[in-house]
N, C-alpha and C positions, 0 to 999 in steps of 0.2 A: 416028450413034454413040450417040447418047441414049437411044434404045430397043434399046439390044442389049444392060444389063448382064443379070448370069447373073439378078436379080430381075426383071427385067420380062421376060424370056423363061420364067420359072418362072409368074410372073402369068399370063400368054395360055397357056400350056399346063393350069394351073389353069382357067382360061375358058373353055375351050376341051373341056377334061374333068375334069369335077367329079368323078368317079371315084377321079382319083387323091388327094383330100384325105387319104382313110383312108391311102392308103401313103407317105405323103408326112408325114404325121402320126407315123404307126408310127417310120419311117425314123429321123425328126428324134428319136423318142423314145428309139429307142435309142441313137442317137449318142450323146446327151447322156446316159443309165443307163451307158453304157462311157466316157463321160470322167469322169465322180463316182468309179465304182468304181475306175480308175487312181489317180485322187486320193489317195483311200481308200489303197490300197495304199501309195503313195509318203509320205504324212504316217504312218501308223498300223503298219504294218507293223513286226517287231522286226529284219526283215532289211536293211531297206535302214537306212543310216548318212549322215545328210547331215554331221554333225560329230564329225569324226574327230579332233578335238583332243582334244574335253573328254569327249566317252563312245564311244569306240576300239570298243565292244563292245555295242549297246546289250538285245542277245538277253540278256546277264549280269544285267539290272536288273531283267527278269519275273520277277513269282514265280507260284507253280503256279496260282495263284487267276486270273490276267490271261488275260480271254478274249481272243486276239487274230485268233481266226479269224472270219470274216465269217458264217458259222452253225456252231456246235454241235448236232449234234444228239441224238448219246447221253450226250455230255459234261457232268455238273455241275460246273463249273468250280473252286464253292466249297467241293467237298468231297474235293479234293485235298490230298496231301500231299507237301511237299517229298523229291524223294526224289536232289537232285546236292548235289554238293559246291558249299562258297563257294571263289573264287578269289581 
């Protein structure tokens, strides 16, 4: 039972084909570029609300100038003008 967890089987299959380091490497890269960007989204975002007591609304708080998209690319962000209503 010692030599069967899912790491020492991932080991002898690495030993066994050096091949797979690249995609095995890739693999592992991306999982962890797609669990950061989640992140990302879940702290940063104006959509998502984790406290709904104290800012009920937190999209009302951006002003025009707040880049909150993850690229711009024709977008100057800073040379916007407010153009909604205050609530």
């Amino acid at each position: 039972m010692a030599g069967n967890s899912l790491g020492a089987r991932l080991y002898r299959q690495i030993k066994r084909h050096p091949a797979l380091i690249p995609m095995i490497s890739f693999i592992g890269l991306g999982m962890g570029s797609a669990a950061l960007y989640l992140l990302r989204l879940a702290l940063r975002s104006p959509d998502v609300c984790w406290d709904r007591k104290n800012n009920p609304e937190p999209w009302n708080r951006l002003s025009p100038t707040d880049q909150y998209k993850f690229l711009a690319v024709s977008t100057d962000y800073k040379k916007l003008k407010k153009d909604r209503p205050d609530f």
